[in-house]
TORKOL-4160 file (C-alpha; in steps of 0.2 Angstrom, whole numbers, padded with zeros to 4 digits, m for minus):
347
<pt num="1" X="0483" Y="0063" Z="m0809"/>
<pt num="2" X="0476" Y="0048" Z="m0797"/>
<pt num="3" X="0465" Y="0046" Z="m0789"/>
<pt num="4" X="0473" Y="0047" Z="m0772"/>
<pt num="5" X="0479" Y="0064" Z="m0777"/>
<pt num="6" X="0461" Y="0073" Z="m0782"/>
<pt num="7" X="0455" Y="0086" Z="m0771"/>
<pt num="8" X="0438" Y="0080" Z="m0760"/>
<pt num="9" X="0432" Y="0098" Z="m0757"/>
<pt num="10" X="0438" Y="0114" Z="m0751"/>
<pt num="11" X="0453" Y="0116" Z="m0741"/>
<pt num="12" X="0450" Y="0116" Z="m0724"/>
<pt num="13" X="0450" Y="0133" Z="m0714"/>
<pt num="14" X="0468" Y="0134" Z="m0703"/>
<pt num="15" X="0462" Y="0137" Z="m0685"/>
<pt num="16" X="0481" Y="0139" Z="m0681"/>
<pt num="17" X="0481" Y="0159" Z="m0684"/>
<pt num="18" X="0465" Y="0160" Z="m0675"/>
<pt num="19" X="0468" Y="0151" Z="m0659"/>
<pt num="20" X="0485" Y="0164" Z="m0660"/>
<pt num="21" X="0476" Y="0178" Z="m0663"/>
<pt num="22" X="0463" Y="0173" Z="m0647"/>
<pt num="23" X="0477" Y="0170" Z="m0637"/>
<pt num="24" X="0484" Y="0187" Z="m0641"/>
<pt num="25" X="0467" Y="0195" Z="m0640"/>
<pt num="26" X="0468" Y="0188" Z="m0620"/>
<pt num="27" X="0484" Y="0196" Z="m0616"/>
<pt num="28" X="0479" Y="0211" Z="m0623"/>
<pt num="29" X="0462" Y="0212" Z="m0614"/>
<pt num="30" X="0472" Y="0204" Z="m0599"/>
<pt num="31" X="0484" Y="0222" Z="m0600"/>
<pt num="32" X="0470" Y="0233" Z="m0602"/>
<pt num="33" X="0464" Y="0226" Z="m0588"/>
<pt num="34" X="0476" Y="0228" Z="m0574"/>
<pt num="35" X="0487" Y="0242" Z="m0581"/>
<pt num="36" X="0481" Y="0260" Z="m0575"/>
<pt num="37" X="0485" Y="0273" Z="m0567"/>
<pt num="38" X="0472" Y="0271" Z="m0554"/>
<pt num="39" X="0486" Y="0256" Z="m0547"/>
<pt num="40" X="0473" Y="0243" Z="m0544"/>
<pt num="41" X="0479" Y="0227" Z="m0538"/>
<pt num="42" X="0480" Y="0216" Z="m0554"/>
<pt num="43" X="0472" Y="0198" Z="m0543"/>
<pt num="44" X="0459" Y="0209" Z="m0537"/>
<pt num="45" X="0455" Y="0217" Z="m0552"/>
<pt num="46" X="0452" Y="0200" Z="m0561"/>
<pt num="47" X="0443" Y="0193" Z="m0545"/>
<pt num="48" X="0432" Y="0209" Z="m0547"/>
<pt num="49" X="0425" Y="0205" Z="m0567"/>
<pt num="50" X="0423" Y="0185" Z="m0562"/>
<pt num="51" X="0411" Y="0194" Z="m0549"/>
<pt num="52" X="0400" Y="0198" Z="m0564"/>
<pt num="53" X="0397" Y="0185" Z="m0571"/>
<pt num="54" X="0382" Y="0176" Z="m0569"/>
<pt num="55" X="0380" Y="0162" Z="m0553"/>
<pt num="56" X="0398" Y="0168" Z="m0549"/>
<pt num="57" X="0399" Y="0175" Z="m0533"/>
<pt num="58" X="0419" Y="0180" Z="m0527"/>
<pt num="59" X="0425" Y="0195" Z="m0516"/>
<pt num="60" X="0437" Y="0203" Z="m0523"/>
<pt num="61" X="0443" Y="0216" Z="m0506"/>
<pt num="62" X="0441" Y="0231" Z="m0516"/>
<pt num="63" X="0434" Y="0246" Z="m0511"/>
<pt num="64" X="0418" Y="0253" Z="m0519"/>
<pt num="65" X="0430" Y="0265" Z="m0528"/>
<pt num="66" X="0442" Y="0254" Z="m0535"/>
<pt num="67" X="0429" Y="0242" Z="m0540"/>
<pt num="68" X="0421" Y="0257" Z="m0550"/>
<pt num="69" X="0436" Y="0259" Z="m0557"/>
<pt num="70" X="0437" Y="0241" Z="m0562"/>
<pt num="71" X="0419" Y="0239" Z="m0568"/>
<pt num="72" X="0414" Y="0255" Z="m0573"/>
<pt num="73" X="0428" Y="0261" Z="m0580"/>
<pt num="74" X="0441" Y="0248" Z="m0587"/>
<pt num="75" X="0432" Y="0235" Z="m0590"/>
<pt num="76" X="0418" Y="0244" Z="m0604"/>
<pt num="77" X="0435" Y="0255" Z="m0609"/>
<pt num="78" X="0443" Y="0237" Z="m0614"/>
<pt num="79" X="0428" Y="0231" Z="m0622"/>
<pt num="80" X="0422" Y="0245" Z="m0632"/>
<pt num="81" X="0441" Y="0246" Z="m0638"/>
<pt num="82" X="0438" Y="0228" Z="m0642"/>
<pt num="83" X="0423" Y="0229" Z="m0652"/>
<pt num="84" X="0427" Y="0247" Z="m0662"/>
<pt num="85" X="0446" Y="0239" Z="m0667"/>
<pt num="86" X="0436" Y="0221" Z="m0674"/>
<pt num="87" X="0424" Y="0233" Z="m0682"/>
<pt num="88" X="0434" Y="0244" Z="m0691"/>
<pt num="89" X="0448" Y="0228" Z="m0696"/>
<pt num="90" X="0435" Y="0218" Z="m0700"/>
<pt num="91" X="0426" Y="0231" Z="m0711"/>
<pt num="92" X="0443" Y="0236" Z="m0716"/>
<pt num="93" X="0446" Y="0215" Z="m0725"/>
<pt num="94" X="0430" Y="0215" Z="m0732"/>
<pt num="95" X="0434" Y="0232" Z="m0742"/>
<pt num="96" X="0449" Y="0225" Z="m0748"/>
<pt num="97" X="0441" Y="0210" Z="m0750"/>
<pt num="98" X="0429" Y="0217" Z="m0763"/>
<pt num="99" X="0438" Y="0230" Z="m0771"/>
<pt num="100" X="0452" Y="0219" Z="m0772"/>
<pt num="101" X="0464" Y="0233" Z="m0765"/>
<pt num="102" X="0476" Y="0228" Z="m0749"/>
<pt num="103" X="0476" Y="0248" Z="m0746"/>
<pt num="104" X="0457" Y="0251" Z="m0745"/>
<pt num="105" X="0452" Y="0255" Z="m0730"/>
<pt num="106" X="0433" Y="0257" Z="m0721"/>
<pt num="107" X="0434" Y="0274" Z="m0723"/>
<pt num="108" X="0434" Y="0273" Z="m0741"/>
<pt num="109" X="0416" Y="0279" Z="m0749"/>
<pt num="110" X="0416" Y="0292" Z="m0734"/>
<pt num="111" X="0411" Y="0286" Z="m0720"/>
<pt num="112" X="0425" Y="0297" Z="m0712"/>
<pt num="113" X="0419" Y="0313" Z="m0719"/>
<pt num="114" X="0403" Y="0308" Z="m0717"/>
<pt num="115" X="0403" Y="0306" Z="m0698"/>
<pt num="116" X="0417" Y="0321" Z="m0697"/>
<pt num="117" X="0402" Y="0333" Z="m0704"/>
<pt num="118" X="0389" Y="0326" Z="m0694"/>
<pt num="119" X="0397" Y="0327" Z="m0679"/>
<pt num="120" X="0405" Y="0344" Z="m0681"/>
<pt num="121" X="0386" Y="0349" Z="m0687"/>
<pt num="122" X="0382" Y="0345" Z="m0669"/>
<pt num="123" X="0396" Y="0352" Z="m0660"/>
<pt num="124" X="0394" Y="0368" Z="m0668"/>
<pt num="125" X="0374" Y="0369" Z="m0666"/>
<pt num="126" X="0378" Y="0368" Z="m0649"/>
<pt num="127" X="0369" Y="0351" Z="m0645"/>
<pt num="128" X="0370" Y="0339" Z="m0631"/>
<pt num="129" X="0386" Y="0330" Z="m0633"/>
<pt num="130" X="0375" Y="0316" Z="m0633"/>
<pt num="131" X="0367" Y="0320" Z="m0651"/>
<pt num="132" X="0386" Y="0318" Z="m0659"/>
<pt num="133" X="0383" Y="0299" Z="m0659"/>
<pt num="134" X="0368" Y="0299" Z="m0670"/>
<pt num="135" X="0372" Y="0315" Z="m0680"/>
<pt num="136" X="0391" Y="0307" Z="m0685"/>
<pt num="137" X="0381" Y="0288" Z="m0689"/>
<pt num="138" X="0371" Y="0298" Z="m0700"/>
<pt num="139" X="0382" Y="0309" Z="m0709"/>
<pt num="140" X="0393" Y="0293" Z="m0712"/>
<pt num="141" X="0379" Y="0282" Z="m0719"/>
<pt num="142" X="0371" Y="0298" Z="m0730"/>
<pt num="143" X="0388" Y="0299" Z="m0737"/>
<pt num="144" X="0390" Y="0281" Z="m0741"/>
<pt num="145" X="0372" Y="0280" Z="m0750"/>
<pt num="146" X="0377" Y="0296" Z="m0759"/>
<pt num="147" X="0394" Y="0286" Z="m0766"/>
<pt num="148" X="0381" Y="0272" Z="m0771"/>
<pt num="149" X="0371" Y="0286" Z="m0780"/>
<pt num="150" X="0384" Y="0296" Z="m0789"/>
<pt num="151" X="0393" Y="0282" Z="m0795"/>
<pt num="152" X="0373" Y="0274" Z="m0804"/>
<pt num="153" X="0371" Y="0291" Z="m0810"/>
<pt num="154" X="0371" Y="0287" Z="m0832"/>
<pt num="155" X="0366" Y="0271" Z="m0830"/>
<pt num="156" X="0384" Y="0267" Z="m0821"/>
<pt num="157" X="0384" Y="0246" Z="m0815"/>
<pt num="158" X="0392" Y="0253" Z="m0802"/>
<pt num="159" X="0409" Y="0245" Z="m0805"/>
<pt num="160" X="0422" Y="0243" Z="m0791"/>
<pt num="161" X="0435" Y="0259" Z="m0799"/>
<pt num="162" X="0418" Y="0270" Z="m0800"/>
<pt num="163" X="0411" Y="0268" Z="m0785"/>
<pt num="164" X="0430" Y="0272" Z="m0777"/>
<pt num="165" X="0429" Y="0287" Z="m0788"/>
<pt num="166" X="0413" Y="0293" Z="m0780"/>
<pt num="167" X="0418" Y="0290" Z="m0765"/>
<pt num="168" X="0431" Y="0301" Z="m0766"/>
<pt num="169" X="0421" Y="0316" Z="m0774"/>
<pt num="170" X="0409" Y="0313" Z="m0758"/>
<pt num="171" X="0421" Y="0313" Z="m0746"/>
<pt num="172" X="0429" Y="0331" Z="m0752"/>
<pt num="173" X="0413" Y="0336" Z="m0754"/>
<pt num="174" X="0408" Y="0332" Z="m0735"/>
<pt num="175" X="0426" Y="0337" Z="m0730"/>
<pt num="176" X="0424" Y="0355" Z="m0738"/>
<pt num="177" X="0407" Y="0358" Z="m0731"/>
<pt num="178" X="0415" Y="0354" Z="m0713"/>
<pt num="179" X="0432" Y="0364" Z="m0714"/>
<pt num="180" X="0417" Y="0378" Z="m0719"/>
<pt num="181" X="0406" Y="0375" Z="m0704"/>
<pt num="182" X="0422" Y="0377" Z="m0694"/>
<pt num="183" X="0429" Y="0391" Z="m0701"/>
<pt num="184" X="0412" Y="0400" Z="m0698"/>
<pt num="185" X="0414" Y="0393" Z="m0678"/>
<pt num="186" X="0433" Y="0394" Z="m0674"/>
<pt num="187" X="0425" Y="0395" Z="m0654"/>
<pt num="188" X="0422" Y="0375" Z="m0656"/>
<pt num="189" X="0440" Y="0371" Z="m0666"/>
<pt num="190" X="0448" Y="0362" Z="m0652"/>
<pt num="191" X="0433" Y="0351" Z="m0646"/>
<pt num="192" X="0429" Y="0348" Z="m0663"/>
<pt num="193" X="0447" Y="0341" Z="m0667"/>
<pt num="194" X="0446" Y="0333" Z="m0651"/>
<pt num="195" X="0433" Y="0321" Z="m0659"/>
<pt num="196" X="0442" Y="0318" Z="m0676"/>
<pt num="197" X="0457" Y="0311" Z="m0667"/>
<pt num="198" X="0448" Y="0300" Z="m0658"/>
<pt num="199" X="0444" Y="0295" Z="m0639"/>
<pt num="200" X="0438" Y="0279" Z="m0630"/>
<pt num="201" X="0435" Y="0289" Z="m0614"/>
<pt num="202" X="0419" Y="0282" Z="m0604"/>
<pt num="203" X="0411" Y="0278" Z="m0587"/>
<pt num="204" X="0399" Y="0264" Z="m0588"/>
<pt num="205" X="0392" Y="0254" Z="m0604"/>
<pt num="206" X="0380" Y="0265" Z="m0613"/>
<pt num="207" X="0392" Y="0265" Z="m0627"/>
<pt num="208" X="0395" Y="0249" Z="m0628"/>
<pt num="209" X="0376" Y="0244" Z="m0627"/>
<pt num="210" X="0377" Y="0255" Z="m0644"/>
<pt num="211" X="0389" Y="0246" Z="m0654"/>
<pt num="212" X="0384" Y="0230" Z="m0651"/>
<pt num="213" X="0369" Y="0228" Z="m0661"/>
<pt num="214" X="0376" Y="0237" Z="m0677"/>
<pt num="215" X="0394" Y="0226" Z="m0675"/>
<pt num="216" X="0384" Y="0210" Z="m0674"/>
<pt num="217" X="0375" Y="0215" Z="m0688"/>
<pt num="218" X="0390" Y="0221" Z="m0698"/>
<pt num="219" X="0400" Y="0203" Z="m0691"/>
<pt num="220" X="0384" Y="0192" Z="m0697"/>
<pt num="221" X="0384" Y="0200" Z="m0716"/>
<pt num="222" X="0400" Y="0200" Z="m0717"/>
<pt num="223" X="0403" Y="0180" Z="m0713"/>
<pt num="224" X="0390" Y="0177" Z="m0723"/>
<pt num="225" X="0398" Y="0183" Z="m0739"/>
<pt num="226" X="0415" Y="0177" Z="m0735"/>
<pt num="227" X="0414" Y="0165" Z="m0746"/>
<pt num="228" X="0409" Y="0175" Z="m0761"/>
<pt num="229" X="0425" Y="0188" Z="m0756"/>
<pt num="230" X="0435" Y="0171" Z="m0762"/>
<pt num="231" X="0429" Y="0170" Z="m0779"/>
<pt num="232" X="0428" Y="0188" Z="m0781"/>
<pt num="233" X="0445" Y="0190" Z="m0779"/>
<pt num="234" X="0446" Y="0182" Z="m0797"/>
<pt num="235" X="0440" Y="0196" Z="m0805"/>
<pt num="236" X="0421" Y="0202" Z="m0809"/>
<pt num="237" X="0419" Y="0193" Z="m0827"/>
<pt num="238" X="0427" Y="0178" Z="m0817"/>
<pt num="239" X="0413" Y="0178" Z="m0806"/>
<pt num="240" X="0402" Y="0181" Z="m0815"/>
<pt num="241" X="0404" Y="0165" Z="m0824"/>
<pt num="242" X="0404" Y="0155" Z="m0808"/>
<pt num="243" X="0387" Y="0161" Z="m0804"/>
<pt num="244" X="0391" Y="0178" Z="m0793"/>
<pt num="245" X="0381" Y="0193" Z="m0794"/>
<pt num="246" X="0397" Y="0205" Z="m0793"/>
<pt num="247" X="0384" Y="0220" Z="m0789"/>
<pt num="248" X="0376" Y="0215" Z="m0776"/>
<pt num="249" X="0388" Y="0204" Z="m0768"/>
<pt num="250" X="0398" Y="0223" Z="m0768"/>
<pt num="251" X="0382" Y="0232" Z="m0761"/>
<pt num="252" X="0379" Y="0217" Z="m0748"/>
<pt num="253" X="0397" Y="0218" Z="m0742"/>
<pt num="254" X="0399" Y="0238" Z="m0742"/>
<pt num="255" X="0382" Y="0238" Z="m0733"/>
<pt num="256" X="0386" Y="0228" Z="m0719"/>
<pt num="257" X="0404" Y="0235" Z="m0718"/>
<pt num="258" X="0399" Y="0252" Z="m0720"/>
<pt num="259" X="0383" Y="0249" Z="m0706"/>
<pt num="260" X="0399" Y="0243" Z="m0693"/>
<pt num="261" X="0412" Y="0258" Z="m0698"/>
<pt num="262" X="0400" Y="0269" Z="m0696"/>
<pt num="263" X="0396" Y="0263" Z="m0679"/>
<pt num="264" X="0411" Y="0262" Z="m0672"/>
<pt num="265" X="0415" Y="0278" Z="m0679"/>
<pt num="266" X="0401" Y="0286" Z="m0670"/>
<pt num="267" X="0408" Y="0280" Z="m0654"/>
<pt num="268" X="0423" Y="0282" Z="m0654"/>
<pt num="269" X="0430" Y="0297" Z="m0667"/>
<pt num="270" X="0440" Y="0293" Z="m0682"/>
<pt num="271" X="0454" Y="0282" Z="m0677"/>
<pt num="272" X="0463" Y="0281" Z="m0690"/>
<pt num="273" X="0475" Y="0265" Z="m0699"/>
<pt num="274" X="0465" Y="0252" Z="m0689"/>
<pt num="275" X="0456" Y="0244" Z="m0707"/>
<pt num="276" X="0470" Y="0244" Z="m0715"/>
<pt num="277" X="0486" Y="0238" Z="m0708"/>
<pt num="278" X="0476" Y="0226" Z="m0698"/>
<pt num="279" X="0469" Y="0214" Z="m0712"/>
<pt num="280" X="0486" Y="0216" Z="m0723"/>
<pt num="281" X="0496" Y="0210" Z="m0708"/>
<pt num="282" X="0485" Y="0197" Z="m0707"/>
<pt num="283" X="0484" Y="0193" Z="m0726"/>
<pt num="284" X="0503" Y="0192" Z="m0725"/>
<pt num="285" X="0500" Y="0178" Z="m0710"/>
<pt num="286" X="0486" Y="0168" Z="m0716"/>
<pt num="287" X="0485" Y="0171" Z="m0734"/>
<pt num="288" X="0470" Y="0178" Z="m0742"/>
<pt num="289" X="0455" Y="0167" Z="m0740"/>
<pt num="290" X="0439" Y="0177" Z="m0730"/>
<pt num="291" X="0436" Y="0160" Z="m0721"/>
<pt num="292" X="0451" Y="0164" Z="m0709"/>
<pt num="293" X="0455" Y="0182" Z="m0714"/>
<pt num="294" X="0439" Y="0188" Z="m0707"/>
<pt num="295" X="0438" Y="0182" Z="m0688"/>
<pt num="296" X="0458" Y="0184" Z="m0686"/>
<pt num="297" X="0455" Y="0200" Z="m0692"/>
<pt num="298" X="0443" Y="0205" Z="m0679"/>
<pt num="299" X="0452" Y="0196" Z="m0666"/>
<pt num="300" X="0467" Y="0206" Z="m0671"/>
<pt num="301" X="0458" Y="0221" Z="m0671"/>
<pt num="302" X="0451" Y="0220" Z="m0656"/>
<pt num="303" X="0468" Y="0217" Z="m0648"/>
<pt num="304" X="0478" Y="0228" Z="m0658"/>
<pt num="305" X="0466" Y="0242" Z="m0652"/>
<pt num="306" X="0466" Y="0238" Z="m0634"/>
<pt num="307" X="0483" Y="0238" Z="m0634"/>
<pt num="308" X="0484" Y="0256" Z="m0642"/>
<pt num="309" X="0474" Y="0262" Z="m0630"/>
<pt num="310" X="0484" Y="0255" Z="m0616"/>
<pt num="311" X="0498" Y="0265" Z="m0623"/>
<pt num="312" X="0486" Y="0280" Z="m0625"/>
<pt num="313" X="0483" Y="0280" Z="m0607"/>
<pt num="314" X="0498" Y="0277" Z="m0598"/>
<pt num="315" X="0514" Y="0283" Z="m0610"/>
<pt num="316" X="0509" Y="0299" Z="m0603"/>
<pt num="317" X="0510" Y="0304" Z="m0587"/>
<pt num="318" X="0494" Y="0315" Z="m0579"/>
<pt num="319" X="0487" Y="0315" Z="m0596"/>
<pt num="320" X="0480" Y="0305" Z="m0609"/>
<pt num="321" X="0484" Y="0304" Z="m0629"/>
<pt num="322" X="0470" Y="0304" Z="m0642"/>
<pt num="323" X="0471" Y="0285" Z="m0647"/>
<pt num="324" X="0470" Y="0290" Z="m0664"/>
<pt num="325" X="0488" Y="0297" Z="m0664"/>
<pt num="326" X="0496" Y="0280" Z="m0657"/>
<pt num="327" X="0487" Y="0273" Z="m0672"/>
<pt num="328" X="0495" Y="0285" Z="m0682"/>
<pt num="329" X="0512" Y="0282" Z="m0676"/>
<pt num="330" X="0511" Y="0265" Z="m0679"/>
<pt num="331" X="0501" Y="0265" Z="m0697"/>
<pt num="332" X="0510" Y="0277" Z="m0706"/>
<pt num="333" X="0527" Y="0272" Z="m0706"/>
<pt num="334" X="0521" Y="0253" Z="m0707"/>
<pt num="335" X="0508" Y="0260" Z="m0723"/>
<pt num="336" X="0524" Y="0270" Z="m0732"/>
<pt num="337" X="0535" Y="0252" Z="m0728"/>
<pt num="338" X="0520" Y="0245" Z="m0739"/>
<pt num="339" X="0519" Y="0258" Z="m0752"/>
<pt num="340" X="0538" Y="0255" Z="m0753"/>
<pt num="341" X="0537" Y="0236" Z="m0754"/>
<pt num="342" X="0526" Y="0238" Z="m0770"/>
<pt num="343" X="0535" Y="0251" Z="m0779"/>
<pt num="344" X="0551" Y="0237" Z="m0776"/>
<pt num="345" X="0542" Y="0224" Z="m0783"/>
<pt num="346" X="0531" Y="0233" Z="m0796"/>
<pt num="347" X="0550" Y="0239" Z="m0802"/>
């Protein structure tokens, strides 16, 4: 080889997929915006958010209803859309990141269990709906931290296929205990089910001003391991050898995904498909390096969940579907085309 041909460093990052997925994130946020029932003028609408920003001053001729409607309403709706779907896909890469599975998903030591337990526990206790929040955060971190402890239990290192294992054995646990809970309390059923599909209903920011800090967070821990995912994905002996902690790289990056899933989860329900068919379409676009898999899939996520909640919003007329069945009617027939991709090539 000459010299002319040695590599000088590490590729660089494409910024192609990224400036795409932005400019898609735009139009979707753009939708969200100015579609509605409501029939807001579209140029007011706009003319209304640039109101809000700082040393702007424009008059956008709505009323003080429609404004409400813009500001109140819409706009923390788009972004709290925006910020759960970037949570959940980017939580979603960096599991299959470090568990070297394309299929796992955030939900995959519990966190969904988890948080469906908590916030049924609050539900049927009759609390403030304001307490289901903070009961389903909990219940999805206590599950999480219960996969860690299971799978250490016998001195266990805590390997990728054990900890999955736990996982699972937690999550039927917390899923048993809530199917009890709602058995015992058939009165609450319907809200409680209301919850699991999962709902981005809200006036004002309050949930938004709730997620942020733990999707920052997530967002800063994750992109600071990104670069570990990469050589991860050669195996853990591989790693190892290069000068990678395999173990705590996976409790770093299940922490700090786990800490934004189960966030986002409290917010918004369990939406369902977002972690996983997110980052694999992405893989498929950009190939599988964190330094670009990570922000195109919270751009994407961000978009592909605003524009599932457009649809949840306006496919129906004088009602509103739970935005975790649009998910579902997208993921699972694209998740069964994958399962059947991989039994084509696996044959």
């Amino acid at each position: 080889m000459s010299a002319a041909t040695l590599p000088l460093g590490p590729p660089r990052p494409r910024l192609g997929p990224v400036v795409v997925s932005v400019g898609v994130l735009m139009v979707a946020a753009f939708g969200s915006l100015v579609l509605g029932p409501a029939g807001v003028d579209p140029w007011r609408a706009i003319v209304e958010v640039l109101d809000h920003i700082p040393l702007v001053s424009l008059d956008s001729g709505l009323s003080s209803q429609e404004a409400a409607i813009v500001w109140q309403i819409r706009v923390p709706r788009l972004v709290l859309a925006g910020l759960v779907g970037a949570t959940l896909a980017g939580s979603g890469a960096a599991y299959q990141g470090v568990f070297r599975n394309p299929l796992a998903d955030p939900y995959l030591l519990g966190v969904a269990a988890g948080a469906g337990l908590g916030a049924t526990i609050a539900i049927v206790s009759g609390l403030p709906t304001s307490t289901i929040p903070p009961l389903a955060f909990t219940g999805a971190v206590v599950a999480v931290v219960a996969a860690f402890g299971l799978a250490s239990l016998g001195g266990s290192r805590r390997s990728g296929a054990t900890l999955i294992l736990s996982g699972v054995a937690v999550a039927a646990f917390f899923t048993a205990m809530q199917t009890y809970l709602q058995q015992q309390h058939a009165d609450t059923i319907r809200q409680v089910f209301s919850w699991i599909l999962g709902r981005l209903g809200t006036t004002g920011w309050g949930d938004v001003r709730t997620l942020v800090p733990y999707a920052v967070v997530s967002w800063l821990v994750l992109f600071a391991y990104r670069r570990h995912l990469d050589v991860m994905a050669v195996g853990e002996e591989e790693a190892s050898t290069l000068g990678i902690d395999p173990v705590r790289v996976r409790l770093m990056v299940v922490a700090g995904a786990t800490l934004g899933a189960a966030a986002a989860v409290a917010v918004s329900g369990l939406i369902a498909f977002v972690g996983i068919i997110v980052p694999h379409i992405v893989r498929l676009a950009t190939g599988p390096s964190h330094r670009v898999l990570l922000p195109v899939s919270l751009t994407g996520g961000a978009a592909f969940l605003m524009t599932a909640d457009l649809v949840a919003r306006t496919v129906q007329s004088g009602g509103e579907l739970p935005i975790g069945v649009v998910t579902a009617f997208v993921g699972a027939p694209f998740f069964a085309f994958i399962l059947a991709t991989r039994r084509e090539v696996s044959a």
